[in-house]
N, C-alpha and C positions, 0 to 999 in steps of 0.2 A: 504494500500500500504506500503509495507514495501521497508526501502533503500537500494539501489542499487550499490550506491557509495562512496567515499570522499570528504568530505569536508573540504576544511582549510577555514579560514579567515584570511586575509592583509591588515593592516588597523593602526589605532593612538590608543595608547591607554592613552593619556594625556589627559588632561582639556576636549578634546570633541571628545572621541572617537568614530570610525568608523572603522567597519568592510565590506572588499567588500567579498563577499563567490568567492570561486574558485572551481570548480567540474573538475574533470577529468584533473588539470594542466591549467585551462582554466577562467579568471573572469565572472562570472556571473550580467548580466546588466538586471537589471529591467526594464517594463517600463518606470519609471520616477526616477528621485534622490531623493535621500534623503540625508537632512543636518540635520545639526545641531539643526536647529528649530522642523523638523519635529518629532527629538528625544523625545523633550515636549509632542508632542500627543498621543494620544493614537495608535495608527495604528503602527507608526515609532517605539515605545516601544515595542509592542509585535514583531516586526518584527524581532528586535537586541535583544532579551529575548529569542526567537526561537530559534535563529541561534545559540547565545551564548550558549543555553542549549546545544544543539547539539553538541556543539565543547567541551564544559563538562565532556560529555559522554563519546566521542571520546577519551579526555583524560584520561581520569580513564581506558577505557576497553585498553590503551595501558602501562597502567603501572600495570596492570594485568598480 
């Protein structure tokens, strides 16, 4: 599957950052939250490692 849309993230990026993704102008809500702790596990790591790649990306192909 390839992506369809845009992505930002809005979020802290001090001591305990946190990104909410937005698609289409619009936040995107998971089932459940995630804090700070859950950043420690494994799950919440690849989740915010994901996203962040993504927005990476994003960046670089826009300063292309």
């Amino acid at each position: 599957m390839k992506p369809t849309g845009n992505l930002e993230l809005h979020g802290r990026t001090d001591e305990s950052p946190m990104g909410v993704p937005w698609i289409d102008g619009r936040p995107y809500c998971p089932k459940r939250s995630y804090g700070p702790d859950d950043l420690k596990r494994g799950e919440g790591q690849t989740l915010m490692a994901r996203l962040l790649a993504v927005a990476a990306e994003d960046a670089e192909a826009m300063e292309s």
